[in-house]
PDB file of N, CA, C and O in Angstrom:
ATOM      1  N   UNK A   1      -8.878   2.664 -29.602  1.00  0.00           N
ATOM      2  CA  UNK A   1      -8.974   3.091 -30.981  1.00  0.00           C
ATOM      3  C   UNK A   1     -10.418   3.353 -31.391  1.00  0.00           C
ATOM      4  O   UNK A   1     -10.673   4.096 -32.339  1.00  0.00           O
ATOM      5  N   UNK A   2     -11.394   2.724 -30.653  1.00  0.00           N
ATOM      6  CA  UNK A   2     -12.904   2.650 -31.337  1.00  0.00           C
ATOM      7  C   UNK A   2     -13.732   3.474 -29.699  1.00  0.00           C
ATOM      8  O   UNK A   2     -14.097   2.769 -28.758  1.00  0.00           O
ATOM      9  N   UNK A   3     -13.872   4.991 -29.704  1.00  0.00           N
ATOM     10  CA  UNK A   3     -14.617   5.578 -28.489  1.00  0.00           C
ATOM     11  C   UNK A   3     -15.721   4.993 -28.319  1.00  0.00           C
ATOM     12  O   UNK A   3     -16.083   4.300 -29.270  1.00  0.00           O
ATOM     13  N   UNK A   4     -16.501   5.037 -27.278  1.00  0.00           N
ATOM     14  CA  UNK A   4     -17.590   3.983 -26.851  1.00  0.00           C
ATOM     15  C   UNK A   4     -18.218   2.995 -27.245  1.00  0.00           C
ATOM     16  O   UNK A   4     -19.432   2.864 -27.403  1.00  0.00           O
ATOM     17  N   UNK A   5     -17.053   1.991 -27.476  1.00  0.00           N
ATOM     18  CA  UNK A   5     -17.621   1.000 -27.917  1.00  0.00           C
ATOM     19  C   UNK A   5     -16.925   0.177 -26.919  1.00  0.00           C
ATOM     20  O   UNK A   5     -15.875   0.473 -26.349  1.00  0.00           O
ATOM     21  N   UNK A   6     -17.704  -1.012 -26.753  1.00  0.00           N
ATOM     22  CA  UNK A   6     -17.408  -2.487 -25.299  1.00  0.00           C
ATOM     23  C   UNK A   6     -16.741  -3.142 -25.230  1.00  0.00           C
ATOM     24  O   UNK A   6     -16.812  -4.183 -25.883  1.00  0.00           O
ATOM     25  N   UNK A   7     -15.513  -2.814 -24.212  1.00  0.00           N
ATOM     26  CA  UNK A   7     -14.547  -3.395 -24.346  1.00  0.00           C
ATOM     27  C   UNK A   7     -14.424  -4.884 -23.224  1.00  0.00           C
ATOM     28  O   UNK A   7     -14.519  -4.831 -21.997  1.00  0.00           O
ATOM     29  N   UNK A   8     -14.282  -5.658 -23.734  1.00  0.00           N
ATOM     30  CA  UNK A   8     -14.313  -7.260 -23.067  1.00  0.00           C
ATOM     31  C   UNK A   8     -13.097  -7.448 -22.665  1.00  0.00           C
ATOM     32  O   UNK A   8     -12.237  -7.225 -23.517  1.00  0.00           O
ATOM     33  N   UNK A   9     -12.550  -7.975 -21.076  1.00  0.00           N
ATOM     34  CA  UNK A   9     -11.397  -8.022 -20.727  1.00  0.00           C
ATOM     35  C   UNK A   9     -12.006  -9.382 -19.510  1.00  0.00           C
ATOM     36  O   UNK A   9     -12.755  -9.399 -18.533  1.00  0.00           O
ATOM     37  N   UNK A  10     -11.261 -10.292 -20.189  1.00  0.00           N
ATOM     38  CA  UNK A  10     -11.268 -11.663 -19.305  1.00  0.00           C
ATOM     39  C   UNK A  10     -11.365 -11.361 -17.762  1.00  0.00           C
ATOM     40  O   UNK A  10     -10.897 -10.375 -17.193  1.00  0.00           O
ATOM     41  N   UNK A  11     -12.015 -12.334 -17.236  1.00  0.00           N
ATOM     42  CA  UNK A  11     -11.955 -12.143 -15.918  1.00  0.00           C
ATOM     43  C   UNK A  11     -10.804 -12.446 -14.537  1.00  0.00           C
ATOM     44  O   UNK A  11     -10.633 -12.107 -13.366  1.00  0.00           O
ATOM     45  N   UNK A  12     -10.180 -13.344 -15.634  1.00  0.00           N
ATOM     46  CA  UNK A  12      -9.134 -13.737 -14.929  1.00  0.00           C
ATOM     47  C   UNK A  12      -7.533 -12.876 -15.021  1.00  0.00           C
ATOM     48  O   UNK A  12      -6.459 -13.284 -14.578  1.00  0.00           O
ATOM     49  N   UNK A  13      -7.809 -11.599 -15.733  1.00  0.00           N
ATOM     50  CA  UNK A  13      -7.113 -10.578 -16.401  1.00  0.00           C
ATOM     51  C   UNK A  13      -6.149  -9.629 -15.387  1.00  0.00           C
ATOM     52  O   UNK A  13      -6.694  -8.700 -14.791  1.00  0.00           O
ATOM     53  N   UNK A  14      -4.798  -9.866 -15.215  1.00  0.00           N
ATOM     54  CA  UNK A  14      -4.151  -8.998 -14.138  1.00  0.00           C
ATOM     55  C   UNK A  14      -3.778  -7.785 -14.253  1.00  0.00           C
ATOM     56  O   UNK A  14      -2.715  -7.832 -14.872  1.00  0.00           O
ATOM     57  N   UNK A  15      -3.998  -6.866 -14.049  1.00  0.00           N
ATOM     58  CA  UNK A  15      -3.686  -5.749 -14.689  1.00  0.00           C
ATOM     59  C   UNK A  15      -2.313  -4.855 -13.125  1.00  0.00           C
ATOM     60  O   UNK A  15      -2.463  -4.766 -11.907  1.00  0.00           O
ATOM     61  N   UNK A  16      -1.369  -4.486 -13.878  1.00  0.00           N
ATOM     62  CA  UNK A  16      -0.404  -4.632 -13.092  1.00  0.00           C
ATOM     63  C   UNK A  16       0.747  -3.107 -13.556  1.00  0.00           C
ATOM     64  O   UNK A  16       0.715  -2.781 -14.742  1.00  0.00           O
ATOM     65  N   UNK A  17       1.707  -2.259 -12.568  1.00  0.00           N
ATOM     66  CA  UNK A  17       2.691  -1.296 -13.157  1.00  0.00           C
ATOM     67  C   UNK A  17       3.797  -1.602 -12.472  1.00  0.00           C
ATOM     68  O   UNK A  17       3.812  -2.396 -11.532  1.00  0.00           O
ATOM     69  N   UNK A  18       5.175  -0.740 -13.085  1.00  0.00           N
ATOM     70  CA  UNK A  18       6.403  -1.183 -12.588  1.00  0.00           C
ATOM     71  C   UNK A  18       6.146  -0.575 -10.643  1.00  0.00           C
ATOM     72  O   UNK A  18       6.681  -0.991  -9.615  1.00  0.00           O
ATOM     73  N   UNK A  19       5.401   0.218 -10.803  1.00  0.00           N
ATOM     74  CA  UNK A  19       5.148   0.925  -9.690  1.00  0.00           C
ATOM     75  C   UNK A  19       4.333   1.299  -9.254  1.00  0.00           C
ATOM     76  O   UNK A  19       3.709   1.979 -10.069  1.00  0.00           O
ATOM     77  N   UNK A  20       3.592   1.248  -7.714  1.00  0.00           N
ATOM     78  CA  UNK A  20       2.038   1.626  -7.494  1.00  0.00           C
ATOM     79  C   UNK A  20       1.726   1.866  -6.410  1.00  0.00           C
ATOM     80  O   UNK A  20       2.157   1.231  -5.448  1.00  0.00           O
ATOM     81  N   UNK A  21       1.120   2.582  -6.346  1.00  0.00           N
ATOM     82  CA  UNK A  21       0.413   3.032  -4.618  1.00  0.00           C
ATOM     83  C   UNK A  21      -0.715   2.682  -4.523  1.00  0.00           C
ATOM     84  O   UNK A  21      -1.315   2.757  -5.595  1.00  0.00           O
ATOM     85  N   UNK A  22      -1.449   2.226  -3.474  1.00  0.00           N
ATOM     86  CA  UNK A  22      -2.530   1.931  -3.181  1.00  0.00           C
ATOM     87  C   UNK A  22      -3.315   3.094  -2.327  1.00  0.00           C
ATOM     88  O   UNK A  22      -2.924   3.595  -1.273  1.00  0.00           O
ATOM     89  N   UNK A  23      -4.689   3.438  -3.146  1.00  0.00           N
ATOM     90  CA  UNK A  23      -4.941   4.466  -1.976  1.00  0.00           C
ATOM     91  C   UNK A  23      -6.259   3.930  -1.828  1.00  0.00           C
ATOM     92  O   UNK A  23      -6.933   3.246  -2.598  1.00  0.00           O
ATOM     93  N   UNK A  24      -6.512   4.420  -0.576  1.00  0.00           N
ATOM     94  CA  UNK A  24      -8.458   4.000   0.041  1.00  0.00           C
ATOM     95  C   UNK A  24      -8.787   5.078   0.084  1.00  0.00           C
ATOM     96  O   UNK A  24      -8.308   6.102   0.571  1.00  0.00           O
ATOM     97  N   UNK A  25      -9.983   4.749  -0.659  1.00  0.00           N
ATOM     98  CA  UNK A  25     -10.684   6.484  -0.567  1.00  0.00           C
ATOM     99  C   UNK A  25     -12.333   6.350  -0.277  1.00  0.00           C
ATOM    100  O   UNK A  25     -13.177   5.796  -0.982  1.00  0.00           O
ATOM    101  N   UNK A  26     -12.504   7.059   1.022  1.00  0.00           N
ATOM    102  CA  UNK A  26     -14.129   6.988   1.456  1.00  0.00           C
ATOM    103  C   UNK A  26     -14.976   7.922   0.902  1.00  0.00           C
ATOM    104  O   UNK A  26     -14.447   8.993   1.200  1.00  0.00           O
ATOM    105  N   UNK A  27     -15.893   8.135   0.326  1.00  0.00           N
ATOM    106  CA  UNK A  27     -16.936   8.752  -0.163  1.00  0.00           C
ATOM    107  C   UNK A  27     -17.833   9.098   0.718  1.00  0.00           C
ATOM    108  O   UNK A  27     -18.855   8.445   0.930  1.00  0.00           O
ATOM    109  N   UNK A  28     -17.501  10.216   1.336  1.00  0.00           N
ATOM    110  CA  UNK A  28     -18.734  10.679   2.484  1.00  0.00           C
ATOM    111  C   UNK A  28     -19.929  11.636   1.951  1.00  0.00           C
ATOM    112  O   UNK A  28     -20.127  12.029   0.802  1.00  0.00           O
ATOM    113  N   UNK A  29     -20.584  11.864   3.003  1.00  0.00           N
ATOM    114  CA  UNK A  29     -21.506  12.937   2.259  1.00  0.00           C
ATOM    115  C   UNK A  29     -21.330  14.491   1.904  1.00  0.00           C
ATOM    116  O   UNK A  29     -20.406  15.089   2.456  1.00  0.00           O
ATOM    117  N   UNK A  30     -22.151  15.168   1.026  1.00  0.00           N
ATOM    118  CA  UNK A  30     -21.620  16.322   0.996  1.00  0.00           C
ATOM    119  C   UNK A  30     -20.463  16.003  -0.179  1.00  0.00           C
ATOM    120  O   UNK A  30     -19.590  16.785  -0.554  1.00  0.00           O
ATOM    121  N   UNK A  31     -20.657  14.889  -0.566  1.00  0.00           N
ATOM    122  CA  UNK A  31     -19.486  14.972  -1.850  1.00  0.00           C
ATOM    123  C   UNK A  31     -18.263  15.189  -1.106  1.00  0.00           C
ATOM    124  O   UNK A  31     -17.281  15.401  -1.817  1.00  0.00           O
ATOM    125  N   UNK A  32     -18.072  15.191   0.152  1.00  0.00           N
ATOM    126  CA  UNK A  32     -17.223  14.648   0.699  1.00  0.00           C
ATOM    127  C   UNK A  32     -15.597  13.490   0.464  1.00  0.00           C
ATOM    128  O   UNK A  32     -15.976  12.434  -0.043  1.00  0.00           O
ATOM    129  N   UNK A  33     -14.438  13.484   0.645  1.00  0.00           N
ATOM    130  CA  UNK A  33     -13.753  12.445   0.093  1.00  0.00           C
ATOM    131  C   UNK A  33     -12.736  12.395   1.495  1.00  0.00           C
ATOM    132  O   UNK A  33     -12.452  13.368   2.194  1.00  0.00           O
ATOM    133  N   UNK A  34     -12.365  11.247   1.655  1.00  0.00           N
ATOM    134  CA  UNK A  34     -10.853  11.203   2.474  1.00  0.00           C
ATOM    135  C   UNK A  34      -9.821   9.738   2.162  1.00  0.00           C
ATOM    136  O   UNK A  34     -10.054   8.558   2.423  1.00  0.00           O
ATOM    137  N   UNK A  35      -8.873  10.250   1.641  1.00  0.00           N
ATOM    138  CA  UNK A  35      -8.021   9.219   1.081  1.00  0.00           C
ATOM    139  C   UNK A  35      -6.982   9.161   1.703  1.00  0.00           C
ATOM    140  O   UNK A  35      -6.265  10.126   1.966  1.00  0.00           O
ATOM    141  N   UNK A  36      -6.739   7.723   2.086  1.00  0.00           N
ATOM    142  CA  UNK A  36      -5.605   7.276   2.585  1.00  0.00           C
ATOM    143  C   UNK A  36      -4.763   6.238   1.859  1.00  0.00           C
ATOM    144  O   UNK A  36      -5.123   5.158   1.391  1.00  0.00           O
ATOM    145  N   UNK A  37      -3.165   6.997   1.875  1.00  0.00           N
ATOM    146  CA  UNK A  37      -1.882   6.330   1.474  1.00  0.00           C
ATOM    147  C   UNK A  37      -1.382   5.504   2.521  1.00  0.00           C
ATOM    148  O   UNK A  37      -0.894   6.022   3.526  1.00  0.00           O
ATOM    149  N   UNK A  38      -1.462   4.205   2.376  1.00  0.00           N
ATOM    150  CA  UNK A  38      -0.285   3.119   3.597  1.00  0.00           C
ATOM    151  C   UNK A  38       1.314   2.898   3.030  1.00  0.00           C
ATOM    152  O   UNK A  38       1.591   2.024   2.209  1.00  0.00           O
ATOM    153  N   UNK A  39       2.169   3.703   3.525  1.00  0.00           N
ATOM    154  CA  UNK A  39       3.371   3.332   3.030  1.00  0.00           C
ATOM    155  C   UNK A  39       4.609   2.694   4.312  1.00  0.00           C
ATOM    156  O   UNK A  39       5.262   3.446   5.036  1.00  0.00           O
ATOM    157  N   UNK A  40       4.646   2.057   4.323  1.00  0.00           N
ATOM    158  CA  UNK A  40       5.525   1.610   5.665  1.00  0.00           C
ATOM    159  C   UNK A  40       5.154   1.373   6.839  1.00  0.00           C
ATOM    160  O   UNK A  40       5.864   1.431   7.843  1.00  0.00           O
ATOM    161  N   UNK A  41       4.047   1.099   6.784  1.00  0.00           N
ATOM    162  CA  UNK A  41       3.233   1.563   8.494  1.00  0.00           C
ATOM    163  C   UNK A  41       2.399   3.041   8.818  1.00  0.00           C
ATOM    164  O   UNK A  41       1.407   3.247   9.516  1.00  0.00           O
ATOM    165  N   UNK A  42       3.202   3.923   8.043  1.00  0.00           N
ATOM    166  CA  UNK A  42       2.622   5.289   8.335  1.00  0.00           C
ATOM    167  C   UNK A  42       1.541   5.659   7.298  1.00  0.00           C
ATOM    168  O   UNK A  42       1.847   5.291   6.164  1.00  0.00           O
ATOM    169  N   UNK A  43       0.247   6.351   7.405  1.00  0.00           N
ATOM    170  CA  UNK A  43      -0.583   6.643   6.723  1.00  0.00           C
ATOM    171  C   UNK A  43      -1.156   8.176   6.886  1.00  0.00           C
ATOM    172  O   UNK A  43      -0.933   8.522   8.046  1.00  0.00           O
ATOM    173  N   UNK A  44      -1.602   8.884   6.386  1.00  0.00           N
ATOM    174  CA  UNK A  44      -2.004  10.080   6.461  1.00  0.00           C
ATOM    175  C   UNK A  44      -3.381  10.149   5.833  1.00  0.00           C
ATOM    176  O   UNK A  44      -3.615   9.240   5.037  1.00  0.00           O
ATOM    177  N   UNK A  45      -4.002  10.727   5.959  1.00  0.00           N
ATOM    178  CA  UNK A  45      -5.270  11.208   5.353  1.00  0.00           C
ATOM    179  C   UNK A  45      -5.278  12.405   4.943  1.00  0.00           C
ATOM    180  O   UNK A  45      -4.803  13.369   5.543  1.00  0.00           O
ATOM    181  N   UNK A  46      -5.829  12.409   3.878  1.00  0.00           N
ATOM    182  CA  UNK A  46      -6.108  13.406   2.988  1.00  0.00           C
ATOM    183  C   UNK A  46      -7.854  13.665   2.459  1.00  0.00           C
ATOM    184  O   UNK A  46      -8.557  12.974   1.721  1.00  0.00           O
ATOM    185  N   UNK A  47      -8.118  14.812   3.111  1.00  0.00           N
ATOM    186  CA  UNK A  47      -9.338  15.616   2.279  1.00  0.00           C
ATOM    187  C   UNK A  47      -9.786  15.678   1.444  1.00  0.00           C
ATOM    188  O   UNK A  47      -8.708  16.194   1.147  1.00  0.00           O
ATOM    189  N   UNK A  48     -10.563  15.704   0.282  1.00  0.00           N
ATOM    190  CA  UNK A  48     -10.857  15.800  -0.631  1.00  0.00           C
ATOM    191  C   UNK A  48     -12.025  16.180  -1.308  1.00  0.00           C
ATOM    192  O   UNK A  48     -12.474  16.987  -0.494  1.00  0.00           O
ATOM    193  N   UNK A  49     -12.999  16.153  -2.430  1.00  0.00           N
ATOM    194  CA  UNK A  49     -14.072  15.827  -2.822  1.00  0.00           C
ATOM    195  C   UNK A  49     -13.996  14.816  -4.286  1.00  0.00           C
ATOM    196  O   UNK A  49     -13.088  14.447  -5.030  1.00  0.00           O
ATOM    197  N   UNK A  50     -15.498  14.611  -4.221  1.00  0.00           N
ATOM    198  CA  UNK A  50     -15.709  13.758  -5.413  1.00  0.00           C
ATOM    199  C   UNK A  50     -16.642  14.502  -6.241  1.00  0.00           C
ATOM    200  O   UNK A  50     -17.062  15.654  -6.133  1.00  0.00           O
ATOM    201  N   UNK A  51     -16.976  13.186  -7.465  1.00  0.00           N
ATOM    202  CA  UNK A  51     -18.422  13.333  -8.072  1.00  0.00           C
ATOM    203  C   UNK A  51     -18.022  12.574  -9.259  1.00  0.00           C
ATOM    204  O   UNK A  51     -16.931  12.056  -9.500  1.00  0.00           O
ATOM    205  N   UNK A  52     -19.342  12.603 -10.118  1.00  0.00           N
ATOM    206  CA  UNK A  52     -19.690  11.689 -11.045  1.00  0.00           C
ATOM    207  C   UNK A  52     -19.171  11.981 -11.856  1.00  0.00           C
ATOM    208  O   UNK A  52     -18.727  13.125 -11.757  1.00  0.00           O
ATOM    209  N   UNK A  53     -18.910  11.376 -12.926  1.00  0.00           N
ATOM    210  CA  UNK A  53     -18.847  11.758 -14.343  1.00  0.00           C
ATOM    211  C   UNK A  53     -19.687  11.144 -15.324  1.00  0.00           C
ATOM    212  O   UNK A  53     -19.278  10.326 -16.149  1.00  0.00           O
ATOM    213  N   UNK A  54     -20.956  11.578 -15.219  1.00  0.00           N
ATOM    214  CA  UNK A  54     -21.778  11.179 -15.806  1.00  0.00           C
ATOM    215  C   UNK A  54     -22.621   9.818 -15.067  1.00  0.00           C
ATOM    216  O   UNK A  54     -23.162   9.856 -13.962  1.00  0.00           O
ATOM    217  N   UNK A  55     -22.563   8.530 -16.073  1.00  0.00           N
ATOM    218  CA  UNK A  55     -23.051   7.593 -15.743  1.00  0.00           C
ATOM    219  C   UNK A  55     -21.688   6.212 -15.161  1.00  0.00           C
ATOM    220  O   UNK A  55     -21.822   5.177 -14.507  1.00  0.00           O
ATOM    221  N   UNK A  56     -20.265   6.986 -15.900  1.00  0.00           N
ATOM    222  CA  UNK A  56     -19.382   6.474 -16.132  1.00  0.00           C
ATOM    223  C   UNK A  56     -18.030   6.024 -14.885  1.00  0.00           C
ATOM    224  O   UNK A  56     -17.445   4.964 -14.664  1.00  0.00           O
ATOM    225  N   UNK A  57     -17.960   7.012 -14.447  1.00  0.00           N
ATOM    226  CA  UNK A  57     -17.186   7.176 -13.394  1.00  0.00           C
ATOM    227  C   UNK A  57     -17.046   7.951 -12.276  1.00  0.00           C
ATOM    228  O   UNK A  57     -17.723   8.969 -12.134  1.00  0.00           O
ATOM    229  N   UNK A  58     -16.081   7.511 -11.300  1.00  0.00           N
ATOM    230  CA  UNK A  58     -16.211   8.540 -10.276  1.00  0.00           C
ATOM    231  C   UNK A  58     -15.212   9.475 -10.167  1.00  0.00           C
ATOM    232  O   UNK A  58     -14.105   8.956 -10.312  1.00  0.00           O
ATOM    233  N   UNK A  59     -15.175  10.997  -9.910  1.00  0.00           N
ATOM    234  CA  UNK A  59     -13.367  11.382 -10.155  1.00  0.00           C
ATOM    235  C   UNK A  59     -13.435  12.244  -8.786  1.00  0.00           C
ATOM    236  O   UNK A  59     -14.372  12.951  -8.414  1.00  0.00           O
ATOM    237  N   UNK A  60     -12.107  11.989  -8.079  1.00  0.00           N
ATOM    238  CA  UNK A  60     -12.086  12.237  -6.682  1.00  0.00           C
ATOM    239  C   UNK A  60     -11.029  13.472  -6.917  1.00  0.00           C
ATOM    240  O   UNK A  60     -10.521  13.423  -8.038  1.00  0.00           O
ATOM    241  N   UNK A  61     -10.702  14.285  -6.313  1.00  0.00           N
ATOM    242  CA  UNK A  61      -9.685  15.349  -6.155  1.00  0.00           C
ATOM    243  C   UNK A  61      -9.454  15.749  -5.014  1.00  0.00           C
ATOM    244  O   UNK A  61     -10.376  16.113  -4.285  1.00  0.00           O
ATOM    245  N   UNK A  62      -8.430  15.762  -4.701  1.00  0.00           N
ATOM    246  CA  UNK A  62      -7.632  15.618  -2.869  1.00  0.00           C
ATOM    247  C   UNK A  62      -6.929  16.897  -2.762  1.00  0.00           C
ATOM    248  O   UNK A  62      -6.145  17.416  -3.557  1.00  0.00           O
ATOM    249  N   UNK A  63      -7.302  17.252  -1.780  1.00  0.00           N
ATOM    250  CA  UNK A  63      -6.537  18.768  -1.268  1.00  0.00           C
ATOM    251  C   UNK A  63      -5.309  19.147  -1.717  1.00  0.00           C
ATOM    252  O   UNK A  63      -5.131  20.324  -2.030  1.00  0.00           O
ATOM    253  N   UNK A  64      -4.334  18.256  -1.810  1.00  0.00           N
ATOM    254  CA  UNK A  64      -3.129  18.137  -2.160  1.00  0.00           C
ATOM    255  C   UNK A  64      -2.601  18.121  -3.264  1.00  0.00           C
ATOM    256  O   UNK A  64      -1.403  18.004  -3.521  1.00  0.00           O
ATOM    257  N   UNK A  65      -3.684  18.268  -4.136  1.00  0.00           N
ATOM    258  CA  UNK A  65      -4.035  18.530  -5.665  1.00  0.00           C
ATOM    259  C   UNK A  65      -3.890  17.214  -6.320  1.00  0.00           C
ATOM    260  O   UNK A  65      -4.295  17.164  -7.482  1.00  0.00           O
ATOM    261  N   UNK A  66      -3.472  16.310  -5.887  1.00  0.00           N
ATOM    262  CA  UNK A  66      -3.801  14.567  -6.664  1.00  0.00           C
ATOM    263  C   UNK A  66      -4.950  14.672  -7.117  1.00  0.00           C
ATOM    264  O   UNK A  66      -5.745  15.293  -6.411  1.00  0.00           O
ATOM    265  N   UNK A  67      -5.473  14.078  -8.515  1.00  0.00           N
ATOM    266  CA  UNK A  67      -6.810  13.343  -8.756  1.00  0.00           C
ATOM    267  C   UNK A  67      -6.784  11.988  -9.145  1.00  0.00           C
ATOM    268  O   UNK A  67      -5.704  11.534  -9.524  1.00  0.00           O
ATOM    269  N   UNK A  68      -7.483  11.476  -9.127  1.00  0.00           N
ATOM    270  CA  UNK A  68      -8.640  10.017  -9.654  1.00  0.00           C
ATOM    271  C   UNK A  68      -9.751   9.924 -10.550  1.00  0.00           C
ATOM    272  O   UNK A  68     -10.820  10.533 -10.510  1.00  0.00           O
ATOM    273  N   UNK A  69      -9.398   9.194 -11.247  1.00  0.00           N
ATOM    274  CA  UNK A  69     -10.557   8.961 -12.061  1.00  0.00           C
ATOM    275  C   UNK A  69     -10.822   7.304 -12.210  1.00  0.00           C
ATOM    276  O   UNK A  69      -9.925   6.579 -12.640  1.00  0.00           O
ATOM    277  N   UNK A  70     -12.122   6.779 -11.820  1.00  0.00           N
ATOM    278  CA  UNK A  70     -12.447   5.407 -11.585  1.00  0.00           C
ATOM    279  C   UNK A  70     -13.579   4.927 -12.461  1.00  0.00           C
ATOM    280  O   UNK A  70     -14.782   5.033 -12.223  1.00  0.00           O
ATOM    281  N   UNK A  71     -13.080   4.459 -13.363  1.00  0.00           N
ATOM    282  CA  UNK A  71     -14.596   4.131 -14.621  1.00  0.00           C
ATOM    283  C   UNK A  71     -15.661   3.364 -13.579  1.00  0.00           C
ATOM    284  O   UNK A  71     -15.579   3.693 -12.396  1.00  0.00           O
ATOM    285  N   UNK A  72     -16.363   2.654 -13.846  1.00  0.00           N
ATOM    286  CA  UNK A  72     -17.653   1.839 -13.622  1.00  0.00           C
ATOM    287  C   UNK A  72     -17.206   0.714 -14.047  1.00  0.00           C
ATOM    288  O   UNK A  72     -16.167   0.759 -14.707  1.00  0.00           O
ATOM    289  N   UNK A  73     -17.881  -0.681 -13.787  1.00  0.00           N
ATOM    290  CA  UNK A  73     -17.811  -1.577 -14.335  1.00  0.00           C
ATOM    291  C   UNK A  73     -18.987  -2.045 -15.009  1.00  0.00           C
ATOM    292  O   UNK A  73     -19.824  -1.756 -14.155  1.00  0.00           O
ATOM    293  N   UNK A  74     -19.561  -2.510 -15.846  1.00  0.00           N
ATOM    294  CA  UNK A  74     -20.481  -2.965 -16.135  1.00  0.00           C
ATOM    295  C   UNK A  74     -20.444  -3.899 -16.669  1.00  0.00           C
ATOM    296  O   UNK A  74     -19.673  -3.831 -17.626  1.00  0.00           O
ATOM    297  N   UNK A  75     -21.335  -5.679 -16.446  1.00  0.00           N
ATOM    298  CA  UNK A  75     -21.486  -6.776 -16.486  1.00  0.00           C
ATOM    299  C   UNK A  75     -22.353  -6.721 -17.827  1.00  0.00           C
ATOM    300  O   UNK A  75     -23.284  -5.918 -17.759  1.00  0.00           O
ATOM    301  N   UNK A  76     -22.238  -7.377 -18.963  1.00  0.00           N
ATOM    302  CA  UNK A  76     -23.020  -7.873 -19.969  1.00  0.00           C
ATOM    303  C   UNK A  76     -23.895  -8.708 -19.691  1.00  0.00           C
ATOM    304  O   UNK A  76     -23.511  -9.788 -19.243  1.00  0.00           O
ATOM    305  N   UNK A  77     -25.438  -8.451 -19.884  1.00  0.00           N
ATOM    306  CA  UNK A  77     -26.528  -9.854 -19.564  1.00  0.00           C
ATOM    307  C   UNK A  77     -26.373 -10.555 -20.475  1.00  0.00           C
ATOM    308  O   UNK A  77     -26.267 -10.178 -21.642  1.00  0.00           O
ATOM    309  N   UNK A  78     -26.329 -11.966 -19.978  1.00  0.00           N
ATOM    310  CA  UNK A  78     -26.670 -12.950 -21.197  1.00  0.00           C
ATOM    311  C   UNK A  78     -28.046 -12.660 -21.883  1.00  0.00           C
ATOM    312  O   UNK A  78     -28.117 -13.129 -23.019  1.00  0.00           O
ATOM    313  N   UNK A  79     -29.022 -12.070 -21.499  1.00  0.00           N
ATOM    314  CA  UNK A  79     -30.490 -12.043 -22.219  1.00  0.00           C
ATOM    315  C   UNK A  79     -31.102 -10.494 -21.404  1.00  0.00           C
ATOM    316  O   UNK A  79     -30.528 -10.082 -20.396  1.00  0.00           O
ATOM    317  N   UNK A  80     -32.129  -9.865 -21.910  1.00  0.00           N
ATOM    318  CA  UNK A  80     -32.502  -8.625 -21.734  1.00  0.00           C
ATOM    319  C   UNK A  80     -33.720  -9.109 -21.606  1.00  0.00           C
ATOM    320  O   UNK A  80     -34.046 -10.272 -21.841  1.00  0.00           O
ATOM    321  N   UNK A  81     -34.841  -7.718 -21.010  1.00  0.00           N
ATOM    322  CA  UNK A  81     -35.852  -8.488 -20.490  1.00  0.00           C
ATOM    323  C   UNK A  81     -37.340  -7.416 -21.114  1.00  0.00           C
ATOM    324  O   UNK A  81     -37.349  -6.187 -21.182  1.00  0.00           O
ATOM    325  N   UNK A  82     -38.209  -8.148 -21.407  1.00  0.00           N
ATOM    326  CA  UNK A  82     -39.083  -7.073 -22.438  1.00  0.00           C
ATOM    327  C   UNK A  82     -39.333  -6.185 -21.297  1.00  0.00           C
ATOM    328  O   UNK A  82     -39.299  -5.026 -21.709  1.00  0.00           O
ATOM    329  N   UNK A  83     -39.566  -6.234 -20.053  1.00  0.00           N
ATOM    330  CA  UNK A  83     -40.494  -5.704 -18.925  1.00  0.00           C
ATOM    331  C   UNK A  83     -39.790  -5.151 -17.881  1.00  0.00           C
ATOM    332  O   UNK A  83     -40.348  -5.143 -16.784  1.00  0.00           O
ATOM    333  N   UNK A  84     -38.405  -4.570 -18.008  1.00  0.00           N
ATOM    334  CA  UNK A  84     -38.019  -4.555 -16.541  1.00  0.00           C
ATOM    335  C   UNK A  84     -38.133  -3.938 -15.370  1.00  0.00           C
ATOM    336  O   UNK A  84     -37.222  -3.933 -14.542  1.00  0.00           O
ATOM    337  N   UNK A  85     -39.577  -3.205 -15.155  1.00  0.00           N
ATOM    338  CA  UNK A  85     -40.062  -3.007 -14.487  1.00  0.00           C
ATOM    339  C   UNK A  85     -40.437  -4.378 -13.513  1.00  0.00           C
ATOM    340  O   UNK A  85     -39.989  -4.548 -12.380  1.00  0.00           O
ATOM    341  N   UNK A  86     -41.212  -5.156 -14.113  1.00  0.00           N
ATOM    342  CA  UNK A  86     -41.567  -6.223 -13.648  1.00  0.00           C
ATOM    343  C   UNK A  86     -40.572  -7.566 -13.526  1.00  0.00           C
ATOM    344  O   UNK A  86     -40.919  -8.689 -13.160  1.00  0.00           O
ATOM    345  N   UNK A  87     -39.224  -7.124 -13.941  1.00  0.00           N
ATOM    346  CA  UNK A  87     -38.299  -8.345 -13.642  1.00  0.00           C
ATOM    347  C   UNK A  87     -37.562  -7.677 -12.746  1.00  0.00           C
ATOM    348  O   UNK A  87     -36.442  -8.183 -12.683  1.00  0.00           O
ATOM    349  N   UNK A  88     -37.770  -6.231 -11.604  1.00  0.00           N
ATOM    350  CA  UNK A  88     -37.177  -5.990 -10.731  1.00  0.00           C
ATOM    351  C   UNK A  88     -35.776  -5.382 -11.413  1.00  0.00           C
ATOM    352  O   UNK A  88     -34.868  -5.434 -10.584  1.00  0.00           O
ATOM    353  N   UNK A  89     -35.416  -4.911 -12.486  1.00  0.00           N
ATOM    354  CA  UNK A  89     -34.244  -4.739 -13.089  1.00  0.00           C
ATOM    355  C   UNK A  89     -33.874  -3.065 -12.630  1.00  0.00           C
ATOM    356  O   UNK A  89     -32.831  -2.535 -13.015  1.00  0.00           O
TER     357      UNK A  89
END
C-alpha cells in the first residue's frame, strides 16, 4: 500500500504456495543465465539471460519465455557510520 517504503518481515517468517517449483539459476558471464527445473529425477536446462533492475533486483528471462524477478535483500544497521570510507563500509 505505501511504494518504497521498508518493509520489516521477521526472520523466522515462512513464506510458502499451494504450489511450487524450484528453479536454480546460474548467472554466468555475458549476462549469461541457465536454469534448472528438478522434477522427479529428471532436469533440463534452460538458456537464458539476466540483468539488474536497478539497485533492486535481478530479472532473469529463459528461452522458453519464463521470467523472474528476485528483489535484493537488505539488512537494517543498528547504527550508521559518519566515515564509511574509513569503517570499510
Amino acid at each position: 500500500m505505501r511504494p518504497n517504503h521498508i518493509q520489516i518481515i521477521s526472520p523466522d517468517h515462512k513464506f510458502g504456495f499451494a504450489q511450487e517449483d524450484v528453479w536454480k539459476v546460474k548467472f554466468l558471464d555475458a549476462y549469461k543465465a541457465e536454469a534448472t527445473l528438478s522434477k522427479g529425477g529428471d532436469s533440463q536446462v534452460i538458456s537464458g539471460k539476466w540483468s539488474t533492475i536497478y539497485d533492486q533486483a535481478f530479472r532473469v528471462e529463459l528461452d522458453n519465455g519464463l521470467r523472474f524477478v528476485s528483489n535484493f535483500r537488505y539488512n537494517i544497521k543498528p547504527n550508521w557510520s559518519e566515515d564509511p570510507l574509513k569503517d570499510g563500509a
